[in-house]
N, C-alpha and C positions, 0 to 999 in steps of 0.2 A: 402712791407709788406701788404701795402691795396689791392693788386691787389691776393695776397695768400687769406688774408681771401674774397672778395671777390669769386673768383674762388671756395672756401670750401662753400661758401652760393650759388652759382651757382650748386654744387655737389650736397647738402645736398636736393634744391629747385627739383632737377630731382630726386633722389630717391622718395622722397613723391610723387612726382607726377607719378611714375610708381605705387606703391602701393594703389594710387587713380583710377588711372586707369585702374588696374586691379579687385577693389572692383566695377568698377562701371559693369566691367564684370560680374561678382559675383550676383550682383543686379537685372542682367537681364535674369541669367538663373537659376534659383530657383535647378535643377538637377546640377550644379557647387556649387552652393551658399551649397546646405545639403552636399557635398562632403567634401568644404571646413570647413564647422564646425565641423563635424565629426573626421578630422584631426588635428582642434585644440583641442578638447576636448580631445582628444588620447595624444597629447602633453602634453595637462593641467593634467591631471590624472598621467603623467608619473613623472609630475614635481611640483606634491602636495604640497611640502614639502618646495621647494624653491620660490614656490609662493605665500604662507601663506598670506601675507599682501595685497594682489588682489583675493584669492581664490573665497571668496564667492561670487564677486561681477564680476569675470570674468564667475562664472558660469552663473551668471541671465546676463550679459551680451551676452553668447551662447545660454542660452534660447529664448533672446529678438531676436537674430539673426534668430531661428529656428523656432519661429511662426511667425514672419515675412515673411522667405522666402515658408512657407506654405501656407499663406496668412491668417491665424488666429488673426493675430493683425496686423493692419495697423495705427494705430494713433500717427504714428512719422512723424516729417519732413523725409523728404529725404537728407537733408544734415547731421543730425542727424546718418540716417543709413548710407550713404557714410562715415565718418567718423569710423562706429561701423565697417564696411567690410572691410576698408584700416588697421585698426589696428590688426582685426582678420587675414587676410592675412600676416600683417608686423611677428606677431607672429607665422603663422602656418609654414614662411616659413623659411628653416635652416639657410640661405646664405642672414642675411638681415647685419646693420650694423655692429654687431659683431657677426660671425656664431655661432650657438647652439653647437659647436664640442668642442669649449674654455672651457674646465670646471671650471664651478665657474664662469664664466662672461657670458656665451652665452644668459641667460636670464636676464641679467642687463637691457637690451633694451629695450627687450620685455617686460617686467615688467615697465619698465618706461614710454612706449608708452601706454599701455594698462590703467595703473594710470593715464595718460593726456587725455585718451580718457573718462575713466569716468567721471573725471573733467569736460569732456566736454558737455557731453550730460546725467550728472546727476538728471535732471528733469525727462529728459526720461527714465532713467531706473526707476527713481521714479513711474512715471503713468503706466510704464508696470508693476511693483512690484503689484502694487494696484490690476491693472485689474485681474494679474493673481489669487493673494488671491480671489478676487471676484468670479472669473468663479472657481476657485476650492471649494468655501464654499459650505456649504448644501444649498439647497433654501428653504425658510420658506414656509410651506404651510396652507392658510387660513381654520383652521377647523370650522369657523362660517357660517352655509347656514342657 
């Protein structure tokens, strides 16, 4: 029985690490990286309704991703973003631990991964929240000369 579950944390330890390593691809070619977010957003839009309890916070997490790989905001770690790109990939793609074809369970997963990942670099999306209010407010201008 130890050598099963074993074996199942041997399994579980190589999936993640294929979805790491394929985020760290993601990371390096900013023309893959807007590809792939554009496809999960396609996904997230398709599937509003069943993602209700991550919505808003998987979208500023797609945003976090999209000026990043523009190079518009850089003031994350990089483990931060590895993280944000293995979860974005685990979700964009159909065929991950439970396929997206299951109806009614395909995005248990994905919705679970993607809640762990905010979990996890919840500061960060905090400080990109900030910056963006900031760069989108008016700028005050001094009318004292």
């Amino acid at each position: 029985m130890n050598s099963l579950r074993h074996n199942r944390g041997d399994e579980e330890s190589k999936n993640s690490n294929v979805f790491v390593g394929r985020a760290k691809e993601y990371l390096k070619d900013k023309r893959k990286a807007m590809k792939l977010i554009r496809r999960a957003t396609i996904k997230a839009g398709k599937n509003k309704r069943r993602l209700r309890d991550v919505w808003s916070n998987l979208q500023l997490l797609l945003e976090l991703a999209k000026a990043w790989s523009k190079g518009e905001y850089r003031q994350i770690p990089y483990r931060s973003m590895l993280s944000i790109f293995a979860a974005i990939v685990y979700f964009a793609v159909p065929t991950d631990a439970i396929p997206d074809v299951l109806l009614g369970f395909g995005l248990i997963d994905d919705a679970a991964v993607i809640g762990f990942t905010l979990k996890l670099v919840e500061k960060d999306l905090e400080r990109f929240k900030q910056w963006k209010e900031k760069k989108n407010s008016p700028q005050m201008i001094d009318t004292k000369e």
